[in-house]
C-alpha positions in Angstrom: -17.9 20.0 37.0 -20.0 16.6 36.6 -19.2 16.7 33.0 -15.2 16.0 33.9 -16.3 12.9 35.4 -19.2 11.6 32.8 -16.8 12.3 29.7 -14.2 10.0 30.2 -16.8 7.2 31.6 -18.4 7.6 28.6 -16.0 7.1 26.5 -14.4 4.3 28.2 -17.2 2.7 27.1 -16.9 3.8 23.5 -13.2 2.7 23.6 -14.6 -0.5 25.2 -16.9 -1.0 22.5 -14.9 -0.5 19.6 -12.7 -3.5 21.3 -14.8 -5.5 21.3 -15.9 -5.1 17.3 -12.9 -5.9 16.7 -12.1 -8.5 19.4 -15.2 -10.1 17.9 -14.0 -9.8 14.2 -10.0 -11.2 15.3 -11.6 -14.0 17.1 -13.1 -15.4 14.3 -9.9 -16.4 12.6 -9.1 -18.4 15.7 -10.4 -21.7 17.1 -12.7 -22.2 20.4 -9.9 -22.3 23.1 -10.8 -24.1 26.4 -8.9 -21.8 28.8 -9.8 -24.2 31.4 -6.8 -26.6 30.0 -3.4 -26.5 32.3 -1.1 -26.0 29.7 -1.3 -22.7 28.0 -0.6 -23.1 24.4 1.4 -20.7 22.0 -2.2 -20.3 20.6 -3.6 -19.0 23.4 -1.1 -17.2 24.3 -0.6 -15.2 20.8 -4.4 -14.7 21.2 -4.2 -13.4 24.9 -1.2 -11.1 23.8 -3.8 -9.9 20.5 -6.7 -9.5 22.7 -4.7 -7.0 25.4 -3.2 -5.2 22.5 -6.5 -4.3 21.0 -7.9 -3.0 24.2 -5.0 -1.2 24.9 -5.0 0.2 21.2 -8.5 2.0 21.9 -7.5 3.2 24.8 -4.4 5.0 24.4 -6.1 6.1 21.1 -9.2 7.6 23.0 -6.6 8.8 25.8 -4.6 10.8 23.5 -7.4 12.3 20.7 -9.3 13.3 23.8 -7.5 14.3 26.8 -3.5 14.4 25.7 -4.2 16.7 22.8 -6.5 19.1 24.8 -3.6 20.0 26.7 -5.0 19.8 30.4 -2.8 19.8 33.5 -1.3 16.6 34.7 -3.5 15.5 37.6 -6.6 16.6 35.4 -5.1 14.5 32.8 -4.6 11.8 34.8 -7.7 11.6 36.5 -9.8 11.8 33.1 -7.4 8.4 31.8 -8.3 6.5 35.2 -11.9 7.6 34.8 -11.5 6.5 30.9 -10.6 2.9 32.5 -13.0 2.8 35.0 -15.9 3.1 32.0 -13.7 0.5 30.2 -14.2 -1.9 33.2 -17.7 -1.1 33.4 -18.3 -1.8 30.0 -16.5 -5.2 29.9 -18.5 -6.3 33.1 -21.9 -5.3 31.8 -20.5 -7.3 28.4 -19.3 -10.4 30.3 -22.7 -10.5 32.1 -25.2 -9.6 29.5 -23.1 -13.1 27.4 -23.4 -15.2 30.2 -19.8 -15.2 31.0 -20.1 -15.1 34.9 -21.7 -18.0 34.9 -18.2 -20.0 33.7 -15.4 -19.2 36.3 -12.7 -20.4 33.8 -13.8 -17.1 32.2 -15.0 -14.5 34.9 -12.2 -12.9 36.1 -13.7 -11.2 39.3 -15.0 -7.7 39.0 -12.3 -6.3 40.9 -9.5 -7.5 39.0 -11.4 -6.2 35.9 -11.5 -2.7 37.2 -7.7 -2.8 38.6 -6.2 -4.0 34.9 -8.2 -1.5 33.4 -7.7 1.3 35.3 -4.3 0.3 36.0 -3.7 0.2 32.4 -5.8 3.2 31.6 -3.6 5.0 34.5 0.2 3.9 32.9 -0.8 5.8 29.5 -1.9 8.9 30.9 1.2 8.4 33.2 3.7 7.4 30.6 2.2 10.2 28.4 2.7 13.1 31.2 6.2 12.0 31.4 7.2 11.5 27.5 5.6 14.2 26.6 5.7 13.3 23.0 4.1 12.8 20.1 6.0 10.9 17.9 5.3 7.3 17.4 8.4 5.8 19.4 6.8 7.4 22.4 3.2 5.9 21.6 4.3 2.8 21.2 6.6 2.3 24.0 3.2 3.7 26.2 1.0 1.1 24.1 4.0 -1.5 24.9 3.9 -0.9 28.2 0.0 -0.9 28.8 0.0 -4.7 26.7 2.0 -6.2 28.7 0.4 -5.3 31.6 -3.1 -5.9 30.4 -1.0 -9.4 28.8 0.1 -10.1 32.8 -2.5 -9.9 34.1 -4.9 -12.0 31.3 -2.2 -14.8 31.3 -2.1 -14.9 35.3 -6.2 -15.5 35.3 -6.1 -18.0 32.4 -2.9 -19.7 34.4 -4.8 -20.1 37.7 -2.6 -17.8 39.4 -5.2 -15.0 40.3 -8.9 -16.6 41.5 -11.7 -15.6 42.8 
């Protein structure tokens, strides 16, 4: 039974550590932004958009290769993808803390709102993936779509000043 709920956590944080490998390994080819500026530039935003996508890409991969494929009931399957986001968010906090990123508010994001996007986002691909029922690649990448530009929304709305602490 306790295994239903520590499998996902975990690897929400695996999915959350591949991320950031290669959140790392993309940010290198940009400049140092200063997200504290009023104006969001096309830059930023590109890198925003590029930064959701690749979260979103390691979860809906983890999502699928470990809970889709398997078959499980809906609400079982839905549970395990929340629970996937909620070791995500866990992850990225223990990240953001450990790097000293709390201490800039331009850059923490509140720990609620990093659970909420996560599982949120975490929540719409198991959703979307009950309800397509597919596995063709249309399907995947409307759900992967749809988790972006969620996990986009919500990135863009902290770096615009329009969700504080």
């Amino acid at each position: 039974m306790i295994k239903k709920f520590i499998k996902p956590i975990f690897l929400g944080v695996i999915a959350a550590g591949g991320a950031l490998v290669f959140e790392l390994l993309f940010s290198s080819f940009f400049p140092t932004y200063d997200f504290s500026a009023a104006a969001l530039s096309f830059d930023i935003i590109i890198f925003l958009i590029i930064a959701a996508a690749i979260e979103e890409f390691f979860k809906l991969l983890v999502i699928y290769k470990s809970f889709f494929l398997q078959k499980n009931n809906g609400r079982e399957f839905l549970s395990s993808a929340l629970l996937l986001g909620l070791g995500f968010a866990l992850a990225e906090i223990t990240i953001s803390n450990y790097f000293g990123l709390s201490e800039n508010p331009n850059l923490y994001f509140g720990i609620l709102g990093i659970f909420l996007v996560h599982m949120l986002s975490a929540g719409l691909i198991g959703y979307l993936l009950i309800k397509i029922r597919a596995r063709i690649f249309t399907a995947l990448a409307l759900v992967f779509l749809a988790a972006t530009a969620l996990h986009f929304t919500y990135n863009w709305a902290i770096i615009a000043g329009y969700l504080q602490k």
